[in-house]
C-alpha positions as CSV (number, residue, x, y, z in Angstrom):
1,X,33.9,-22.2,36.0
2,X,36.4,-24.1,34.4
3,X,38.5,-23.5,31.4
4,X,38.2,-25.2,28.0
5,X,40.9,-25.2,25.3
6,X,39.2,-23.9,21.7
7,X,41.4,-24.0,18.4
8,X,40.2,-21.1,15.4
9,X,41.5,-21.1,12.0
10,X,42.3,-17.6,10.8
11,X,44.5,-15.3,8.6
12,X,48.5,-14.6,9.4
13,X,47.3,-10.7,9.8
14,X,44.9,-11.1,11.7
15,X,47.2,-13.4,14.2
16,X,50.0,-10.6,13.7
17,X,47.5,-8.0,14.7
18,X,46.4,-9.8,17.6
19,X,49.7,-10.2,18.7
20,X,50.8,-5.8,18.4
21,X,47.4,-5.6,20.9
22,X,48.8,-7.8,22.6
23,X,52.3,-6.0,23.4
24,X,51.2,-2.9,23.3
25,X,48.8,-3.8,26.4
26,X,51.1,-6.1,28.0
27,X,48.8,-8.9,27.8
28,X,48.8,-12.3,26.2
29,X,47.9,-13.0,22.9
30,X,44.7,-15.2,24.9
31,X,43.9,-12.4,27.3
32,X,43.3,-10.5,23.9
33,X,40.9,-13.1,22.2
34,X,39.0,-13.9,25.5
35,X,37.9,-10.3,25.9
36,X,37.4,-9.8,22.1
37,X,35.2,-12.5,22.5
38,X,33.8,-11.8,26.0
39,X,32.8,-8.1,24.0
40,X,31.3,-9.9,20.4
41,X,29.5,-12.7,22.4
42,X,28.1,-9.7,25.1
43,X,27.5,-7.3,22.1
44,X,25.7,-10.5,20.2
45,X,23.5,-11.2,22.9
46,X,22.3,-7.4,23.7
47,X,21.2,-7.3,20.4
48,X,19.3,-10.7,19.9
49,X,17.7,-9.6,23.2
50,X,16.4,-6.5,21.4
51,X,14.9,-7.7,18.8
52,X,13.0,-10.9,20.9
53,X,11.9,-7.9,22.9
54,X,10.8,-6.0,19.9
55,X,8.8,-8.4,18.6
56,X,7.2,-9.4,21.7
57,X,6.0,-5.7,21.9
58,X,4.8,-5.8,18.0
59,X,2.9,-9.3,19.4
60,X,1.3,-7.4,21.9
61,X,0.0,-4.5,19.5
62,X,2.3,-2.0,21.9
63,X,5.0,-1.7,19.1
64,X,5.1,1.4,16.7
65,X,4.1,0.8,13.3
66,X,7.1,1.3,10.7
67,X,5.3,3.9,8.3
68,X,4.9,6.1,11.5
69,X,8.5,6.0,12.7
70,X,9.4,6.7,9.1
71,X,6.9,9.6,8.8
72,X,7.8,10.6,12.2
73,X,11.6,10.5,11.4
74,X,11.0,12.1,7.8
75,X,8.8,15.1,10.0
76,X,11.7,15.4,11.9
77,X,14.5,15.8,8.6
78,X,12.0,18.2,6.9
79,X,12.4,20.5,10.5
80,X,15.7,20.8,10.5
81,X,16.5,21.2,6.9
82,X,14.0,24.5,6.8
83,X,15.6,25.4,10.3
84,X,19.0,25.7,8.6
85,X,17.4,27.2,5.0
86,X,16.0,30.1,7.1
87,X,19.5,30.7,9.0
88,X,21.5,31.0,5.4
């Protein structure tokens, strides 16, 4: 895979803070925006995955309806806030 040359705009900080990651790991100020991006663009993709997948499930009729996750997850608060009424 070959390497392409990109050019970004941004903020004196944010280049300033870029560059104290930089010496502090003994890398280049590159290495540092190449994985930041490798980890945004990986993170970015992870999610947009789960959601296609989500709503291939609701599609299907195998998802979980909303109001019962909600009433499942409110079930679930009410538990523990009479667990820790009855131990004061």
């Amino acid at each position: 895979m070959s390497n392409q040359s990109i050019t970004i705009r941004t903020k004196s900080n944010t280049v300033d803070k870029i560059s104290a990651i930089a010496k502090a790991m003994d890398r280049s100020r590159n290495w540092v925006i190449e994985d930041a991006l490798k980890q945004y663009i990986d993170q970015q993709a992870w999610y947009i995955e789960g959601i296609h997948q989500a709503l291939a499930s609701l599609k299907a009729g195998t998802g979980i309806p909303h109001a019962e996750v909600m009433a499942e997850i409110s079930e679930l608060i009410n538990e523990r806030i009479k667990t820790y009424e009855n131990k004061q």
